[in-house]
C-alpha positions in Angstrom: -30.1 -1.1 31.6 -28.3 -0.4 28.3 -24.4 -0.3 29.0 -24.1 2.1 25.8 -23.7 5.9 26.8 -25.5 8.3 25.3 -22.0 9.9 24.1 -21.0 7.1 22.2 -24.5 6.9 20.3 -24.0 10.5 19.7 -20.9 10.8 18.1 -21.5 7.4 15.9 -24.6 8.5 14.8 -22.7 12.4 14.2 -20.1 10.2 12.1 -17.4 11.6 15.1 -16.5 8.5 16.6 -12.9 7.4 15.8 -13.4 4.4 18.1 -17.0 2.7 16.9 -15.9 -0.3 17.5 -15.5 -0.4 21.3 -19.3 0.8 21.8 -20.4 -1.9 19.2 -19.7 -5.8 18.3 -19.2 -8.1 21.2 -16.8 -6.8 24.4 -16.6 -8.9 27.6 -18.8 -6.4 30.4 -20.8 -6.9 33.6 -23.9 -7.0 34.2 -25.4 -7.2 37.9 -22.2 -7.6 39.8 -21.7 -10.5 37.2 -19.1 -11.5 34.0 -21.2 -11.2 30.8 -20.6 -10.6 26.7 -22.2 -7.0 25.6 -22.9 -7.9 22.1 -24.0 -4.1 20.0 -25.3 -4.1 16.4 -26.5 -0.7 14.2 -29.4 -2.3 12.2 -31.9 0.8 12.0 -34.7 -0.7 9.6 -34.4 -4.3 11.3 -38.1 -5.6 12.6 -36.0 -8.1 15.2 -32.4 -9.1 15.8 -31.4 -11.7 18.3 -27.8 -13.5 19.1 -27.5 -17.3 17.3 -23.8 -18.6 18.7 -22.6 -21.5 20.3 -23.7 -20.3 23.5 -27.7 -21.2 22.9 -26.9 -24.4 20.3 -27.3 -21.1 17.1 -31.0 -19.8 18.4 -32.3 -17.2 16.0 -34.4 -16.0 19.3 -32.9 -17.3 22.6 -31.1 -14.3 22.9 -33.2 -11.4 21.9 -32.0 -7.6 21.6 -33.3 -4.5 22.3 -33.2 -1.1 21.0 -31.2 1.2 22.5 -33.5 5.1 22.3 -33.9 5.8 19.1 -30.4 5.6 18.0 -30.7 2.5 15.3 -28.5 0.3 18.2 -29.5 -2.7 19.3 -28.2 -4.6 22.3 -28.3 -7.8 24.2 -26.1 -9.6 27.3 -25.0 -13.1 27.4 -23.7 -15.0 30.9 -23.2 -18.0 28.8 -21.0 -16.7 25.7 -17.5 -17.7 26.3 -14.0 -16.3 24.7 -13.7 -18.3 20.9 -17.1 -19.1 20.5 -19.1 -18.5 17.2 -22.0 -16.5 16.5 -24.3 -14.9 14.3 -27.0 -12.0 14.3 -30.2 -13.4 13.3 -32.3 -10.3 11.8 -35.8 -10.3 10.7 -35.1 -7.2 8.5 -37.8 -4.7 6.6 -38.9 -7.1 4.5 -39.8 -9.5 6.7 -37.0 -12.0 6.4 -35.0 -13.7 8.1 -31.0 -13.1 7.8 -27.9 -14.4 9.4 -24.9 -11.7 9.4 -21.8 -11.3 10.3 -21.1 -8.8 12.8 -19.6 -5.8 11.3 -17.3 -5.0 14.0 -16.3 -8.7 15.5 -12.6 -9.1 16.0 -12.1 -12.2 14.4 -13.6 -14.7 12.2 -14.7 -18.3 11.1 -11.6 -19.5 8.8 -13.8 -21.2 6.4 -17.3 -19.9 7.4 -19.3 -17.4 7.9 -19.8 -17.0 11.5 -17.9 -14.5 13.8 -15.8 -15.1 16.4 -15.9 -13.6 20.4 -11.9 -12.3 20.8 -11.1 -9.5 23.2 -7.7 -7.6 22.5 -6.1 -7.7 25.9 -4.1 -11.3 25.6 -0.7 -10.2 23.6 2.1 -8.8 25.1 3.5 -6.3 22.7 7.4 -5.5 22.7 8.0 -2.8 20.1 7.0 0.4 22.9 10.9 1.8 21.7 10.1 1.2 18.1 6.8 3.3 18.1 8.5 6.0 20.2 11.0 6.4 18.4 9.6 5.7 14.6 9.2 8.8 12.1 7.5 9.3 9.0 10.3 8.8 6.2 9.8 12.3 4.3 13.9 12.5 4.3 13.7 9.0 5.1 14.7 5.7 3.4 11.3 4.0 2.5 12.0 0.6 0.4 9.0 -1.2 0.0 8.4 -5.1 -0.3 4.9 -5.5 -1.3 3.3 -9.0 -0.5 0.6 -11.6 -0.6 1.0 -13.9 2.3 -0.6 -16.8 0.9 2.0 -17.0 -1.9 4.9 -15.4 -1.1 5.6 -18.8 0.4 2.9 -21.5 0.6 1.1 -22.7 3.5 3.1 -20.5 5.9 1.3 -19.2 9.0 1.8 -15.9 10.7 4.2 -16.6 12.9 6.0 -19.2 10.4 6.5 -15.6 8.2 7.9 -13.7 11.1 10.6 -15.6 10.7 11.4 -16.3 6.7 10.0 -13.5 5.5 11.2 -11.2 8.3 14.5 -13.0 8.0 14.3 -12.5 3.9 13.2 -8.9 4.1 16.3 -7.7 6.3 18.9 -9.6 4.5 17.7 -8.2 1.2 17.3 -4.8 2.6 14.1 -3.2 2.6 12.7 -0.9 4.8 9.0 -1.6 5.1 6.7 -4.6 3.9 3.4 -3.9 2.7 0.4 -6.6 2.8 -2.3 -7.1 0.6 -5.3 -7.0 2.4 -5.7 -8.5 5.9 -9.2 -8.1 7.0 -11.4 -11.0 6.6 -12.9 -12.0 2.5 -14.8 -15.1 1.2 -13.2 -15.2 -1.9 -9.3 -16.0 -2.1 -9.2 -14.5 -6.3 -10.3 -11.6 -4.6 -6.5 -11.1 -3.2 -8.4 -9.5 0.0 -9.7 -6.7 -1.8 -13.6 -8.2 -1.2 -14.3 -8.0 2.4 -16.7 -9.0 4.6 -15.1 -8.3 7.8 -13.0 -5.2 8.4 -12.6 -5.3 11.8 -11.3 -9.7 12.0 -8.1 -10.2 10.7 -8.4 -13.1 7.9 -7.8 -16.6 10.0 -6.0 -18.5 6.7 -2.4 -17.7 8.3 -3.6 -17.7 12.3 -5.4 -16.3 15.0 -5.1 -12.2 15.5 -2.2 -12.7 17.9 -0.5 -14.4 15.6 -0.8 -11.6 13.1 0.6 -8.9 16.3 3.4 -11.3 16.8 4.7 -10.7 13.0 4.1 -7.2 12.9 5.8 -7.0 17.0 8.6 -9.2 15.1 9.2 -6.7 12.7 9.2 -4.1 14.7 12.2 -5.8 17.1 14.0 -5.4 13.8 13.5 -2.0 12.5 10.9 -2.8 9.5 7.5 -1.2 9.1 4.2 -3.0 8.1 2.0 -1.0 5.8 -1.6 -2.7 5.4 -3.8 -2.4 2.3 -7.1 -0.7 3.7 -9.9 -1.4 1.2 -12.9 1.5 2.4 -14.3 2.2 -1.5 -15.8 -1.1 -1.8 -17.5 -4.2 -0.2 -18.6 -7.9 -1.2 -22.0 -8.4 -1.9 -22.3 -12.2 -0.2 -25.7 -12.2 2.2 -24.1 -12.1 5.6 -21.7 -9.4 4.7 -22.4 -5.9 4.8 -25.2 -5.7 1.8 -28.7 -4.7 2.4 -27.8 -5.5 6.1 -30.8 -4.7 8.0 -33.4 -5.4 4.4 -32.1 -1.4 3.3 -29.5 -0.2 1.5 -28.0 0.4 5.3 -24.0 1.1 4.3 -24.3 1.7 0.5 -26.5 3.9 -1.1 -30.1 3.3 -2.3 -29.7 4.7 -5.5 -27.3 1.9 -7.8 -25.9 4.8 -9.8 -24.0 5.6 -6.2 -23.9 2.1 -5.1 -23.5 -0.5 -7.7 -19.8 -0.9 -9.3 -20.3 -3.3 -12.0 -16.9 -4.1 -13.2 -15.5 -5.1 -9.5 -19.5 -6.7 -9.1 -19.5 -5.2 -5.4 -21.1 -2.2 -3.9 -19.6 1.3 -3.3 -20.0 2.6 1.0 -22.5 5.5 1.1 -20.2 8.1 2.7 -23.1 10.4 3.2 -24.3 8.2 6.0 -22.4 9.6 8.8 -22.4 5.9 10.2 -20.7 5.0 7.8 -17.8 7.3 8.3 -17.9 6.3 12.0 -17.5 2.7 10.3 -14.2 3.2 8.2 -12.7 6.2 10.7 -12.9 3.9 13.3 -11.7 0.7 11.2 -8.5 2.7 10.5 -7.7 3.5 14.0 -8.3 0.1 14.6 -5.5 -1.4 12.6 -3.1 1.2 13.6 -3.6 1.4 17.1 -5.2 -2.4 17.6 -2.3 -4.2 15.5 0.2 -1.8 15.6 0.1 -1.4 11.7 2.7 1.8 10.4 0.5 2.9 7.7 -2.2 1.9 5.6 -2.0 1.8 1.7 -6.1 3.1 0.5 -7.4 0.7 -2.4 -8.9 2.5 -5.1 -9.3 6.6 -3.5 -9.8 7.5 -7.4 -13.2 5.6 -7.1 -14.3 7.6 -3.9 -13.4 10.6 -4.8 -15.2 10.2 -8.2 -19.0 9.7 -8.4 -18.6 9.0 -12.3 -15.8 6.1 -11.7 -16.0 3.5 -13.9 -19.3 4.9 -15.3 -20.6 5.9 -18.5 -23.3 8.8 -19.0 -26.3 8.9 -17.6 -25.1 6.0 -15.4 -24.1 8.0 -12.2 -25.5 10.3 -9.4 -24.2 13.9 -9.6 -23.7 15.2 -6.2 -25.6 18.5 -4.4 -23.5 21.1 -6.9 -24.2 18.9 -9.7 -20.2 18.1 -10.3 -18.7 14.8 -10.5 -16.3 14.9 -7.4 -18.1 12.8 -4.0 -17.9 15.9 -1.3 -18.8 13.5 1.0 -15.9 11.3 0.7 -13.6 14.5 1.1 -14.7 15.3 3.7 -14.3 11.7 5.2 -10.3 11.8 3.9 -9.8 15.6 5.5 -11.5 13.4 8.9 -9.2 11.2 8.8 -5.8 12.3 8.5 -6.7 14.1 11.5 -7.6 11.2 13.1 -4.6 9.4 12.4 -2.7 12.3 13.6 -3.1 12.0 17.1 -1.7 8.3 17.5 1.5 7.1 18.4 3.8 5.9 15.9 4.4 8.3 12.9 1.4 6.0 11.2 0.8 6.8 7.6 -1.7 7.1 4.8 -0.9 6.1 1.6 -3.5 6.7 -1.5 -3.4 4.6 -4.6 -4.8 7.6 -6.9 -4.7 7.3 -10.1 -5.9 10.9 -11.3 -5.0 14.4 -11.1 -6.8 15.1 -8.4 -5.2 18.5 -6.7 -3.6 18.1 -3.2 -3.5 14.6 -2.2 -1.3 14.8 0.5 -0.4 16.4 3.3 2.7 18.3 1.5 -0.1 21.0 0.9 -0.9 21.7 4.0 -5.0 22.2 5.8 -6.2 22.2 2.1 -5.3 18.8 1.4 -7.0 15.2 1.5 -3.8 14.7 4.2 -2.2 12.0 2.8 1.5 11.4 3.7 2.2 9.6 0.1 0.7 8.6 -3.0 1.1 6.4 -5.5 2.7 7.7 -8.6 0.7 5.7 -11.5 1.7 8.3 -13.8 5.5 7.4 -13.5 4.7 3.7 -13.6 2.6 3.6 -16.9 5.7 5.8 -18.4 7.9 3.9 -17.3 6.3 0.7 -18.2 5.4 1.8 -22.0 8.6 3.1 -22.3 10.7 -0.2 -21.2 8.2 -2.6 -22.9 8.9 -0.7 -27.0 12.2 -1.9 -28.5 14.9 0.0 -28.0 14.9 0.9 -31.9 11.2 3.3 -31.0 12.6 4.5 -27.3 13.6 8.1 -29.4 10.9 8.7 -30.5 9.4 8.5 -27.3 12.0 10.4 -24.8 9.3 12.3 -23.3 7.9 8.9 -21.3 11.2 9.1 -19.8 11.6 12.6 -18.6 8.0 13.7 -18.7 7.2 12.4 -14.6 9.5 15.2 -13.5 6.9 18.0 -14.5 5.1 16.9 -11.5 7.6 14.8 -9.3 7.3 17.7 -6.4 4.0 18.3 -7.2 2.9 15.6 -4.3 4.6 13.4 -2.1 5.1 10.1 -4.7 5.8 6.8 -4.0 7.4 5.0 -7.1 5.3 1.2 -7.5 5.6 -1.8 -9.6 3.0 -3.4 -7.5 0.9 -6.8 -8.3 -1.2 -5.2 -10.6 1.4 -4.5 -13.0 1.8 -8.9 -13.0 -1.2 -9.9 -13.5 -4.2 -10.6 -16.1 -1.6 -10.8 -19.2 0.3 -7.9 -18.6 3.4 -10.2 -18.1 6.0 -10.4 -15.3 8.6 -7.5 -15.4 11.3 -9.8 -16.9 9.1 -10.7 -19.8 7.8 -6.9 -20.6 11.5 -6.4 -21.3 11.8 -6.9 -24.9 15.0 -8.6 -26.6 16.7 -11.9 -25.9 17.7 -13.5 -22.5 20.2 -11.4 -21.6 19.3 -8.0 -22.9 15.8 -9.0 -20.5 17.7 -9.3 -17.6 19.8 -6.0 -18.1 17.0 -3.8 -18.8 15.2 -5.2 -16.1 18.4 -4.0 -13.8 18.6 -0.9 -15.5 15.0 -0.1 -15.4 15.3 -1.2 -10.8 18.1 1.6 -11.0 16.1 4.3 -12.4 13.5 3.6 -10.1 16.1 4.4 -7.4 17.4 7.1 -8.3 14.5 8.8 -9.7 12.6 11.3 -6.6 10.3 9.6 -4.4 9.7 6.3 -2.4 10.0 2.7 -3.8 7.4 -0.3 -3.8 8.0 -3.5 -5.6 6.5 -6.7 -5.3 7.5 -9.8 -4.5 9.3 -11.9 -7.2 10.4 -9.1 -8.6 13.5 -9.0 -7.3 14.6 -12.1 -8.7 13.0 -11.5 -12.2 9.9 -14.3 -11.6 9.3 -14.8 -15.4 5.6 -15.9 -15.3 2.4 -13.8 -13.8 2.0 -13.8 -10.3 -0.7 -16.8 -9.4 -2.0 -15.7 -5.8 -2.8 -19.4 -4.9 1.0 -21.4 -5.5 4.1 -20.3 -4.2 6.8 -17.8 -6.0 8.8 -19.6 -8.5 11.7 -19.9 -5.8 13.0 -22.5 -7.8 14.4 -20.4 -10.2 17.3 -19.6 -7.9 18.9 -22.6 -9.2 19.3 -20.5 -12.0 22.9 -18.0 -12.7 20.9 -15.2 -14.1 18.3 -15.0 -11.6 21.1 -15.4 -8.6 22.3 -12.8 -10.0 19.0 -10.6 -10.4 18.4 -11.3 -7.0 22.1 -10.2 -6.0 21.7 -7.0 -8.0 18.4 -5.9 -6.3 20.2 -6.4 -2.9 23.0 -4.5 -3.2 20.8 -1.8 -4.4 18.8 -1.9 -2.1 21.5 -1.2 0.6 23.1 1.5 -1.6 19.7 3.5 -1.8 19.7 2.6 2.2 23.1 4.3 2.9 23.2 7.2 0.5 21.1 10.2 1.3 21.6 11.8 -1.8 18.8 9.0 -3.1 16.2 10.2 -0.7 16.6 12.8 1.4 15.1 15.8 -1.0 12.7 13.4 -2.3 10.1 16.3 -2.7 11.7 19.4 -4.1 14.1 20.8 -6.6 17.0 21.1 -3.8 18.1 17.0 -4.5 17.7 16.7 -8.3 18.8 18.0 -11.3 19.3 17.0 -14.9 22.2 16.9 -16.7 21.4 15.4 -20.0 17.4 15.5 -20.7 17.0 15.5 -24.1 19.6 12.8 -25.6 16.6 11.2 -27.3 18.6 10.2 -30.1 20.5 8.2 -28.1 18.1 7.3 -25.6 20.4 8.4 -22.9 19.6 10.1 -19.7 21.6 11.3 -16.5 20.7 13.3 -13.8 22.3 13.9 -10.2 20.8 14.1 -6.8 22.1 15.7 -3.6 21.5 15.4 0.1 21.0 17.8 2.1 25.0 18.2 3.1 25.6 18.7 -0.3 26.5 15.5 -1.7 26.2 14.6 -5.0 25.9 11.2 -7.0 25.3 11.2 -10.8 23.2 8.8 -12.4 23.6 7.8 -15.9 21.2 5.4 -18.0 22.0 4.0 -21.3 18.8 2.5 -22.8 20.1 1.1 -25.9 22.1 -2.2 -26.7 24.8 0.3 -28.0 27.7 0.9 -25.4 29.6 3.5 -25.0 33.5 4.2 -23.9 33.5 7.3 -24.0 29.9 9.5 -23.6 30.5 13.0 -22.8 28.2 15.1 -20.3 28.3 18.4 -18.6 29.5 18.8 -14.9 28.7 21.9 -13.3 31.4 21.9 -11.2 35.3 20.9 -11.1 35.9 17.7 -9.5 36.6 13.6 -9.5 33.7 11.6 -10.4 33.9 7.7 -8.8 32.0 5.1 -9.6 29.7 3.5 -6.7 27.4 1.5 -8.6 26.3 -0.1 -11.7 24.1 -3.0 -13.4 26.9 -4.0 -15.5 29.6 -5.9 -13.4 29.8 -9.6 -14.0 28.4 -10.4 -10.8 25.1 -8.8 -11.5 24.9 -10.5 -15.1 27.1 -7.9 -16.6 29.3 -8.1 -19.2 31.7 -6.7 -16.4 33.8 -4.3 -19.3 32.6 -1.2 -19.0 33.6 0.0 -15.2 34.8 3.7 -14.9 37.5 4.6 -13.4 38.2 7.8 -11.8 37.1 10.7 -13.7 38.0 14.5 -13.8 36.4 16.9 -15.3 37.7 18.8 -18.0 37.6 22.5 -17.8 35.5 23.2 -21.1 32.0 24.2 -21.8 29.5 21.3 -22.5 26.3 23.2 -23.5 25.3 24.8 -19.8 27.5 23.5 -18.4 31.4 24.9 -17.0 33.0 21.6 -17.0 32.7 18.0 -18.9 33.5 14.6 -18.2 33.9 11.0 -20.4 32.2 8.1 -18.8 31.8 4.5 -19.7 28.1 3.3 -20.2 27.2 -0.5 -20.8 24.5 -1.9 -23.4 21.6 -1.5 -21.3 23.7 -0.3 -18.8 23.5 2.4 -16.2 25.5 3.7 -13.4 25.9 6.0 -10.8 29.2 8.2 -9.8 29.8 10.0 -6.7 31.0 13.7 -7.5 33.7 14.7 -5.3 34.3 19.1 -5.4 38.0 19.9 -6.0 39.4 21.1 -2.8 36.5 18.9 -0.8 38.3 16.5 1.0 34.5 14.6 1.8 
């Protein structure tokens, strides 16, 4: 008697289901008033399929299944399959052959292998109820993001080693969320996680998947969020992963112009298959409601959306309308925001997106894919071009500076210097500054600044907080030895106390997303390659923020105020503690009651080489 419902087929096969996995992969059930393992597997165009494990010494046909109606599901009971035993799905697939797979939905994995592993989620205690009650997403928010590889943040540490350095690193330095690179499980460590076999077992390098709750239930006891990368564009093409699972191209599509990417050499999901949606939907729910994970960060959403991604002419699939975009995957996006809606926790989705693509997140309402943020790559690659050109060419190209605020409202943006920007040749951040030693390190400061005060969320990754001058290399350690060093004491120093600035000054994010909290004050000093700008909170508060992007100081530069007032320093990147040259502080400044271009008032303010800093503007007659 199958112990699948006819409702649960229904709405996997109707590609409904937010909770696939509960109905398939291995759950402990009963069977004829006695304890059993219900092992589930959708393998449509299979000829046979049977359970190999521990249990019956890795059978291909001791443990035969059956097919469940005609719904593609085949099931099977074991009395003799125990908790942490290994097993395999033996499948004589379309072709005749024989094939040992992973199971697609198993909760946890062989560490070096490629067996799955029985694990039932009903062992860990969680302790963060308050936290999830409580949490909100951070529209007019603080959000601080340290982004980080587990494996190399610090060598060899486990999961519940982390919960303690890194957790105890991440609140002294003062961010607000952490955000790991892939979890799920991968064969391939280059891959960085982004190559997965198993989406639904946590990778067993750092633990088991209690160990992995305990660090995110750590983190929670002290106020930090866990954003996951979530990788549903792409899959590994290794035999007893997800490719050509039953003998058919069963969760990517037939045709290779849909299927095949050839530059990541791994095969794109088929989102047409409604399964397949029940697949990922589910998979997200799973880490969020499973693991507790705040948000997930989506890997490459440009290649779903886009059927001609990484494709030249002639080498793609137009879809139904005979455009370019994948309706299908749309759809699958506007599915799951919804989803995600409904569970506990404020839990967000993130998209890296790298195009214009209209309506990305949520900020637009029913009409959008429903994404809370997304990344702004548009910013970065600005930013980056502009920072990496000697200072002597920066005036010539102002616009890479001021250009990102045609469109900063235009979504919700987070601001990244993620991994990618440290890797394959492209140079740590301290060595794209150009210049000598110490015009790198102030720059680099200068450049951190910018990114704070400019609208939107902040990511960075690790290292970069300390200014790590070599690539990132996922398989040693970050260069912690370089703390031995003043100037990257200093770095690291500099990026703290920013860091709890941006944390207690609202101005910095609360009107992240509109007009209201920004406004420029000096956008077009191109020949100088100057800029300054304030933003305001929503009380009215309002913090200038001057950047000098030249090795030529300046003791008295004159902008506009629109307002009569006393301007006070409350940061900058040039005090001697931060590397400075520690000369060019400002003191108290009033403004002067005379025109400076639109503006009423004017004011004189100190700027360092390289420098930047930020004033607090305090109204005349305000007393706060």
């Amino acid at each position: 008697m199958p112990h699948l419902t006819d409702l649960e087929l229904y709405y996997f096969n109707e590609g409904t289901t937010r909770c696939a996995y509960d109905a398939l992969g291995c759950h402990p059930d009963e069977l004829d008033g006695k304890k059993c393992y219900r092992f589930a597997l959708w393998a449509p165009n299979a000829k046979r399929v049977g359970v190999s494990g521990e249990f019956n010494d890795w059978s291909d046909s001791a443990l035969l299944m059956e097919r469940v109606q005609n719904s593609g599901v085949w099931e099977a009971f074991s009395f003799d399959a125990k908790e942490g035993q290994l097993y395999k799905f033996a499948i004589v697939d379309a072709e005749d052959h024989l094939v040992y797979k992973a199971d697609p939905y198993a909760f946890a994995c062989e560490q070096n292998g490629t067996a799955s592993r029985i694990y039932t989620h009903d062992k860990f205690r969680w302790s963060d109820k308050q936290y999830l009650k409580h949490h909100k997403k951070p529209f007019d928010a603080p959000m601080n993001i340290y982004e980080v590889h587990l494996g190399s943040w610090r060598a060899n540490q486990s999961y519940r080693e982390l919960a303690s350095s890194l957790l105890d690193y991440v609140e002294d330095m003062g961010y607000t969320h952490i955000e790991v690179m892939p979890l799920m499980a991968h064969p391939f460590n280059p891959s960085w996680g982004y190559q997965v076999t198993g989406y639904y077992a946590a990778t067993a390098r750092y633990g088991s998947p209690d160990d992995l709750k305990y660090l995110i239930d750590c983190a929670h006891k002290r106020g930090i969020g866990i954003i996951m990368d979530w990788v549903p564009a792409h899959f590994t093409r290794d035999g007893y992963g997800l490719a050509r699972f039953d003998g058919t191209a069963l969760y990517e599509h037939a045709d290779p112009r849909r299927s095949d990417m050839k530059q990541w050499g791994t095969l794109l999901f088929d989102y047409d298959k409604p399964q397949v949606q029940s697949f990922l939907i589910s998979n997200a729910m799973y880490w969020l409601k499973e693991y507790h994970i705040d948000g997930l960060r989506v890997d490459a959403v440009s290649c779903m959306l886009y059927l001609d991604y990484g494709r030249q002419k002639g080498e793609w699939l137009p879809n139904s309308e005979g455009g370019k975009e994948n309706l299908a995957a749309i759809e699958m996006f506007k599915k799951l925001s919804v989803a995600v809606s409904t569970i506990e926790g404020a839990k967000l989705l993130i998209a890296e997106e790298s195009t214009a693509f209209p309506m990305v997140t949520n900020k637009h309402g029913d009409n959008s894919l429903g994404f809370d943020f997304k990344w702004n790559m548009g910013w970065m690659n600005d930013m980056l071009s502009y920072m990496q050109m000697d200072s002597l060419f920066r005036k010539w190209n102002h616009d890479k500076l001021t250009f990102s605020l045609m469109y900063a409202f235009s979504e919700r943006y987070i601001l990244p210097f993620s991994h990618d920007e440290v890797v394959h040749g492209k140079l740590s951040m301290l060595n794209k500054m150009p210049g000598d030693y110490w015009q790198k390190f102030a720059q680099l400061r200068t450049l951190y600044l910018y990114q704070m005060a400019h609208p939107g969320k902040k990511l960075t990754f690790m290292g970069m907080e300390f200014g790590q001058f070599i690539e990132w290399r996922f398989d040693e350690s970050l260069d912690w030895l370089l703390l031995d060093y003043p100037k990257h004491v200093e770095m690291q120093r500099f990026v703290k106390a920013l860091n709890h600035l941006y944390k207690e000054t609202p101005a910095l994010y609360e009107n992240d997303n509109d007009w209201n909290g920004f406004q420029w004050v000096a956008v077009d000093d191109s020949i100088h390659s100057i800029a300054s700008f304030t933003r305001q909170d929503n009380k009215g508060n309002i913090i200038l923020c001057a950047f000098n992007f030249t090795p030529v100081p300046w003791d008295d530069y004159c902008m506009g105020s629109q307002k009569e007032g006393v301007y006070t320093e409350i940061f900058s990147t040039d005090p001697y503690c931060y590397g400075g040259t520690g000369q060019y502080a400002n003191d108290q400044i009033a403004t002067v009651s005379e025109e400076w271009g639109k503006f009423a008032h004017r004011i004189h303010i100190k700027l360092a080489p390289y420098g930047a800093c930020m004033l607090k503007f305090t109204e005349k007659g305000r007393t706060k």
